[in-house]
ChimeraX commands (.cxc) that place a marker at each C-alpha (Angstrom):
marker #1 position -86.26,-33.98,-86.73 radius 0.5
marker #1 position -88.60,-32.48,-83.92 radius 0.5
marker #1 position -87.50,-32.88,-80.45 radius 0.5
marker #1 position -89.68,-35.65,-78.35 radius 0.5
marker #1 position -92.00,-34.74,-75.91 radius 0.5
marker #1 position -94.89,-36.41,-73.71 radius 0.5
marker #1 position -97.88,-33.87,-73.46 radius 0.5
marker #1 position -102.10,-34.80,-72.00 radius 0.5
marker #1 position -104.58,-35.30,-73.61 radius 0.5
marker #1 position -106.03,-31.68,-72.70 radius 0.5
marker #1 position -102.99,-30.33,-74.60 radius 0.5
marker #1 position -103.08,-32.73,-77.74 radius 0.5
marker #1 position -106.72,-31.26,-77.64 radius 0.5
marker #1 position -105.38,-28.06,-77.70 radius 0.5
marker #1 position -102.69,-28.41,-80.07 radius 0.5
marker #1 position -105.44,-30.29,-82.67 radius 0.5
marker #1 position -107.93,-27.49,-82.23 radius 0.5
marker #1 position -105.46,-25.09,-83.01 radius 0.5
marker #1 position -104.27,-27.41,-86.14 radius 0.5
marker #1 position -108.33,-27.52,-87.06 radius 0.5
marker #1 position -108.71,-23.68,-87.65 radius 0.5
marker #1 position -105.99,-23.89,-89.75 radius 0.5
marker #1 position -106.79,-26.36,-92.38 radius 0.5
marker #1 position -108.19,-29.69,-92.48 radius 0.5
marker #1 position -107.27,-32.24,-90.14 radius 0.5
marker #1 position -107.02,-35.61,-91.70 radius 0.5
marker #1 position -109.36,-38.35,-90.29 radius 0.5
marker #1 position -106.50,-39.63,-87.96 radius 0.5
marker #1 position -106.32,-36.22,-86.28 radius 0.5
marker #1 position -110.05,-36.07,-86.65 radius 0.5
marker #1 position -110.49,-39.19,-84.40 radius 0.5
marker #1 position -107.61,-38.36,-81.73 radius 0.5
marker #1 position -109.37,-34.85,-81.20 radius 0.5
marker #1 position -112.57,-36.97,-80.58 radius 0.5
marker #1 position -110.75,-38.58,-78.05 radius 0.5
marker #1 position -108.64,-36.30,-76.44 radius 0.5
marker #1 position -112.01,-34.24,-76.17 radius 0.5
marker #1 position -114.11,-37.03,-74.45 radius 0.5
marker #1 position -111.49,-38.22,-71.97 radius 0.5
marker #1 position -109.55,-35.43,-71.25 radius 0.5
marker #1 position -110.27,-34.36,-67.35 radius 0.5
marker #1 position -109.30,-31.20,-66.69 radius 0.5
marker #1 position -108.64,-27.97,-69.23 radius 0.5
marker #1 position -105.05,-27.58,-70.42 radius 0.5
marker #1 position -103.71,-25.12,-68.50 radius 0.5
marker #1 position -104.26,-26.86,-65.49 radius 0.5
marker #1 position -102.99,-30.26,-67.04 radius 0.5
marker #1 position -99.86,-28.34,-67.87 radius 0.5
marker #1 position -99.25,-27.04,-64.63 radius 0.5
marker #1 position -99.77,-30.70,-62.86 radius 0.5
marker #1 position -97.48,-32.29,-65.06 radius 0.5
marker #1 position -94.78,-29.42,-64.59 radius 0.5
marker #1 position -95.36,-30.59,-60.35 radius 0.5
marker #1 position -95.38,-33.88,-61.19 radius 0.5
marker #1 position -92.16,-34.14,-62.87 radius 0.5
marker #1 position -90.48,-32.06,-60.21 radius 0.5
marker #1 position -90.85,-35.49,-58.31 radius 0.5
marker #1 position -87.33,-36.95,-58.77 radius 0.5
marker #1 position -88.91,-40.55,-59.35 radius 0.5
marker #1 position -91.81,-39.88,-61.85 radius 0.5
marker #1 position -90.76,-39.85,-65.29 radius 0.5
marker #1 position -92.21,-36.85,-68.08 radius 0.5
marker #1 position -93.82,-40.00,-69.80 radius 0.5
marker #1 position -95.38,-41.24,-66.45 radius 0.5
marker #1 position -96.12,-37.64,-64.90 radius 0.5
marker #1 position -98.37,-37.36,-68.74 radius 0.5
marker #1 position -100.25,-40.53,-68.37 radius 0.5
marker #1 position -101.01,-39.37,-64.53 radius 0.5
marker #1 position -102.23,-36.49,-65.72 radius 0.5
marker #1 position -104.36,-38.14,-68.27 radius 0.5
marker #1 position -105.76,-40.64,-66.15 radius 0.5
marker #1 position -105.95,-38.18,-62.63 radius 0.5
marker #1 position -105.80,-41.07,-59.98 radius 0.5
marker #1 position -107.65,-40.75,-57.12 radius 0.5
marker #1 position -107.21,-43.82,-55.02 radius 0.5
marker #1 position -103.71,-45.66,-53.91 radius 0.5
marker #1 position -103.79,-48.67,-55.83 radius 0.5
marker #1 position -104.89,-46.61,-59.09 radius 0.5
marker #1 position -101.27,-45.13,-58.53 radius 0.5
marker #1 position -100.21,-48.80,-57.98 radius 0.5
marker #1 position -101.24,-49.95,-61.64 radius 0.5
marker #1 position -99.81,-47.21,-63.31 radius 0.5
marker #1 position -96.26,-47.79,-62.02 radius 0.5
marker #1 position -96.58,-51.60,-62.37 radius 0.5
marker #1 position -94.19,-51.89,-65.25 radius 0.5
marker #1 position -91.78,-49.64,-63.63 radius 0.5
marker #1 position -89.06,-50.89,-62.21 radius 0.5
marker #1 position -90.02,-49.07,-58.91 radius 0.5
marker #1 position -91.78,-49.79,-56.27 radius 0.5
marker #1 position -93.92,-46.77,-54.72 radius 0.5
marker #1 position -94.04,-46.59,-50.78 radius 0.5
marker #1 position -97.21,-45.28,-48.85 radius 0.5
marker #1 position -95.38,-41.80,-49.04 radius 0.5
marker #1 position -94.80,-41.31,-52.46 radius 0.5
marker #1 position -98.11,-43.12,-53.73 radius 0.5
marker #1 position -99.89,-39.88,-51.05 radius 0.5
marker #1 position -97.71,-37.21,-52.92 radius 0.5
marker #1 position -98.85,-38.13,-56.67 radius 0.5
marker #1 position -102.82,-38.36,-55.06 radius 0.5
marker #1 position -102.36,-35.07,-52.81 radius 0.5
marker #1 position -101.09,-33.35,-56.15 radius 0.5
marker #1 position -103.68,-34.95,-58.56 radius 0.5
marker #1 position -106.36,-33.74,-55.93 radius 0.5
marker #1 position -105.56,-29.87,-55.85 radius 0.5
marker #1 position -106.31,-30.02,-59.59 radius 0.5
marker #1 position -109.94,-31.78,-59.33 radius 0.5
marker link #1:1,2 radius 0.2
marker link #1:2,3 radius 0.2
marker link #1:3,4 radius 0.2
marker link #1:4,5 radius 0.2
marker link #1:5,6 radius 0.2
marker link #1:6,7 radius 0.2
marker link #1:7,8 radius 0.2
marker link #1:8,9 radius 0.2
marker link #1:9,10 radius 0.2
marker link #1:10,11 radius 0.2
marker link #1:11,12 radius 0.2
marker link #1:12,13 radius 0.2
marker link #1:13,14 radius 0.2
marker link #1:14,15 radius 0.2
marker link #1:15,16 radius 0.2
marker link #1:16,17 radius 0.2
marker link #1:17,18 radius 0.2
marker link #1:18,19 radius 0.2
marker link #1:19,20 radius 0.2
marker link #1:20,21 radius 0.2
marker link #1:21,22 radius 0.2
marker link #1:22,23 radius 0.2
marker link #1:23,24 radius 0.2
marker link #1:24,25 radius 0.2
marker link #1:25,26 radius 0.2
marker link #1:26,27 radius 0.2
marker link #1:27,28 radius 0.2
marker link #1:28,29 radius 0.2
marker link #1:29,30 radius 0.2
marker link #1:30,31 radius 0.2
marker link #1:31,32 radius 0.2
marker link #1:32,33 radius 0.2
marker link #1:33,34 radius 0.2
marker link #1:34,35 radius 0.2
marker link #1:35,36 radius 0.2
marker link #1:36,37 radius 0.2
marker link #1:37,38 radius 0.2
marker link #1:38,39 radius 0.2
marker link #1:39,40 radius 0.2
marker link #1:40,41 radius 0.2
marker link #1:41,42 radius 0.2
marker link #1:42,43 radius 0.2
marker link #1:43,44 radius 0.2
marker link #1:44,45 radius 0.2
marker link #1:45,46 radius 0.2
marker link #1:46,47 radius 0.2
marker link #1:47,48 radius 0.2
marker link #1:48,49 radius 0.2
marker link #1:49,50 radius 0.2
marker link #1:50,51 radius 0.2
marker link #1:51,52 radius 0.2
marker link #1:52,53 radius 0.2
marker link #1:53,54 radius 0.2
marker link #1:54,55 radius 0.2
marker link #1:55,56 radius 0.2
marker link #1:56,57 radius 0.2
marker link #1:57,58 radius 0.2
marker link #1:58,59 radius 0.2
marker link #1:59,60 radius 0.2
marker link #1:60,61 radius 0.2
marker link #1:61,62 radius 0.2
marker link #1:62,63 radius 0.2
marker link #1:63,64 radius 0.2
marker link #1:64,65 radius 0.2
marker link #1:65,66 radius 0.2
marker link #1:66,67 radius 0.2
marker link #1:67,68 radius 0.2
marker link #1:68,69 radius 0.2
marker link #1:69,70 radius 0.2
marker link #1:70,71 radius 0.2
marker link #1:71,72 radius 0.2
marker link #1:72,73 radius 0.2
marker link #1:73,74 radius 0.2
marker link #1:74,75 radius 0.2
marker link #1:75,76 radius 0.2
marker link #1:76,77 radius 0.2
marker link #1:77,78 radius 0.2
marker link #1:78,79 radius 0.2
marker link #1:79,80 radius 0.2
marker link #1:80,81 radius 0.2
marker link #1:81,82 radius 0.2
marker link #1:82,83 radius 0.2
marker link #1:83,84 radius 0.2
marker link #1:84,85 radius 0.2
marker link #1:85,86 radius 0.2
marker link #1:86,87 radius 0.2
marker link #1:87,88 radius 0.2
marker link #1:88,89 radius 0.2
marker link #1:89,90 radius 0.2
marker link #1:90,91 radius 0.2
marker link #1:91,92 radius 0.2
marker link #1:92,93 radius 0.2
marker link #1:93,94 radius 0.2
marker link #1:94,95 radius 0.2
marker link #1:95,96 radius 0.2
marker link #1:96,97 radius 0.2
marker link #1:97,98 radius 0.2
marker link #1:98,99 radius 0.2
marker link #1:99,100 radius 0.2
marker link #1:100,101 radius 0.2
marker link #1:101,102 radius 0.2
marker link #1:102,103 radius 0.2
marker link #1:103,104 radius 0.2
marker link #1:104,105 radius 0.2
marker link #1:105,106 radius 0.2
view
């Protein structure tokens, strides 16, 4: 069994296009290239490199520093709602370090 993993949406784009000029991709890969490709934010070297940062952070998780990367929050209480069913509460301080990293990849 393959080891698990959390990856963007800019890299599952990746990985599918890769998969497409190959062979086939079956309609369920068809549709999650379609969506990777129309809500992925930023190209997937840069998404890599953010979530590398981001998980660097001792309190964001590689499944949390993913859907940051997918979602690229720009305001404070954007952060809030993603970490709402964590069980951790983000102070001013933290909530500026995700934003200031999610901005030098805008």
């Amino acid at each position: 069994m393959s080891e698990e993993r959390y990856v963007s949406l800019a890299e599952v784009k990746e990985m599918l296009e890769t998969e497409s000029a190959k062979r086939e991709l079956t309609p369920e890969q068809k549709l999650s290239l379609d969506h990777a490709s129309k809500f992925a934010k930023i190209e997937v070297k840069k998404a890599r490199k953010l979530r590398e940062e981001l998980c660097e952070i001792d309190f964001i998780a590689p499944a949390m520093a993913a859907k940051i990367v997918d979602l690229m929050p720009t305001h404070v209480e954007d952060v809030r709602i993603l970490f709402t069913k964590e069980r951790l509460v983000l102070d001013k301080k933290q909530i500026e370090q995700i934003l200031k990293l999610v901005e030098k990849y805008l």
